[in-house]
C-alpha positions as MATLAB code, in Angstrom:
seq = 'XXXXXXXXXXXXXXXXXXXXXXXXXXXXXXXXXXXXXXXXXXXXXXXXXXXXXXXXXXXXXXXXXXXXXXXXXXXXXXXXX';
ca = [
      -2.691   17.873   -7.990;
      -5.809   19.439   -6.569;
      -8.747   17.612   -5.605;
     -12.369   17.322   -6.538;
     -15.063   16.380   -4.298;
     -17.490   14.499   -6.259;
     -21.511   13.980   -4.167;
     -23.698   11.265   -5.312;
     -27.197   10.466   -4.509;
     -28.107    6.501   -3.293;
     -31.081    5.226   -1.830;
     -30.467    5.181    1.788;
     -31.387    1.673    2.132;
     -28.945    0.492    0.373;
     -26.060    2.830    1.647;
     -26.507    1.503    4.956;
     -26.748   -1.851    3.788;
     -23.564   -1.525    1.598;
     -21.836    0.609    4.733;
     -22.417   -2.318    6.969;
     -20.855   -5.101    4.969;
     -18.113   -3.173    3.549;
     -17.250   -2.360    7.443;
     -17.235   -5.755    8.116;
     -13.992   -5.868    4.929;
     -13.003   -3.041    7.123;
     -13.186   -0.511    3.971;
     -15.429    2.493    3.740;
     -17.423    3.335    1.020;
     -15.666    6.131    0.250;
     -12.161    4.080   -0.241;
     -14.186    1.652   -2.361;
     -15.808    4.292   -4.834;
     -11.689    6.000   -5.279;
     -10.846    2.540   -6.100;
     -13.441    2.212   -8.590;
     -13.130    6.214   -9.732;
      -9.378    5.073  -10.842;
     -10.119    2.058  -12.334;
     -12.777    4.302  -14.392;
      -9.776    6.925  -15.199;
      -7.383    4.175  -16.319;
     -10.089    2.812  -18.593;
     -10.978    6.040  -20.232;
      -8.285    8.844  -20.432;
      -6.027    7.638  -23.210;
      -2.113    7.045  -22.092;
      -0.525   10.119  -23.390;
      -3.204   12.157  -21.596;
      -2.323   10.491  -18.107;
       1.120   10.412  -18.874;
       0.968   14.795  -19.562;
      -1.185   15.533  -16.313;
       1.560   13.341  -14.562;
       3.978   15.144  -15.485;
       2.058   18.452  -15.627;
       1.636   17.748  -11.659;
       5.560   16.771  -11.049;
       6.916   19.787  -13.624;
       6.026   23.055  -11.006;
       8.301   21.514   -8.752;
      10.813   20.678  -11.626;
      10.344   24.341  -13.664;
      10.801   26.013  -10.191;
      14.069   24.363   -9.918;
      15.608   24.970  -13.358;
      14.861   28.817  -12.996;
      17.667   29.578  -11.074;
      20.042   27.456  -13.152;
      18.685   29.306  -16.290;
      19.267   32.632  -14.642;
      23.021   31.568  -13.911;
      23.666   30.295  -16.983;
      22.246   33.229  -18.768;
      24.901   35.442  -16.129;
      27.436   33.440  -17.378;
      26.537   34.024  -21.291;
      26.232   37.999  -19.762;
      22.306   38.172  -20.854;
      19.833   39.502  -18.888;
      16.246   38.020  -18.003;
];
């Protein structure tokens, strides 16, 4: 699945304030706000919804692996696609 970049504004204060204590967890900021962008996702989009765009992301691969079997079959039968 393709990714988004997502920019925020902070007060810069406080970004170097939260930088320097979540180096000393030895996390970045940027792992910390992907945790908390997931946890967000989970809590909103409703099952079935996650459930399609997983699948949506692991079908190309699948529907560009049937092809060939549908073109054989279709051989086979002696139809044409």
């Amino acid at each position: 699945m393709q990714e988004k970049t997502i920019t925020v504004s902070f007060e810069e204060d406080k970004h170097n304030a939260l930088k320097m204590y979540l180096e000393k967890k030895g996390v970045t900021i940027e792992q910390e706000l992907t945790v908390a962008l997931n946890f967000i996702y989970n809590e909103t989009v409703p099952d079935d919804v996650r459930n399609f765009l997983k699948m949506m992301s692991r079908g190309e691969d699948v529907q560009q692996d049937a092809q060939p079997e549908n073109e054989e079959l279709s051989e086979d039968l002696g139809m044409t696609m």
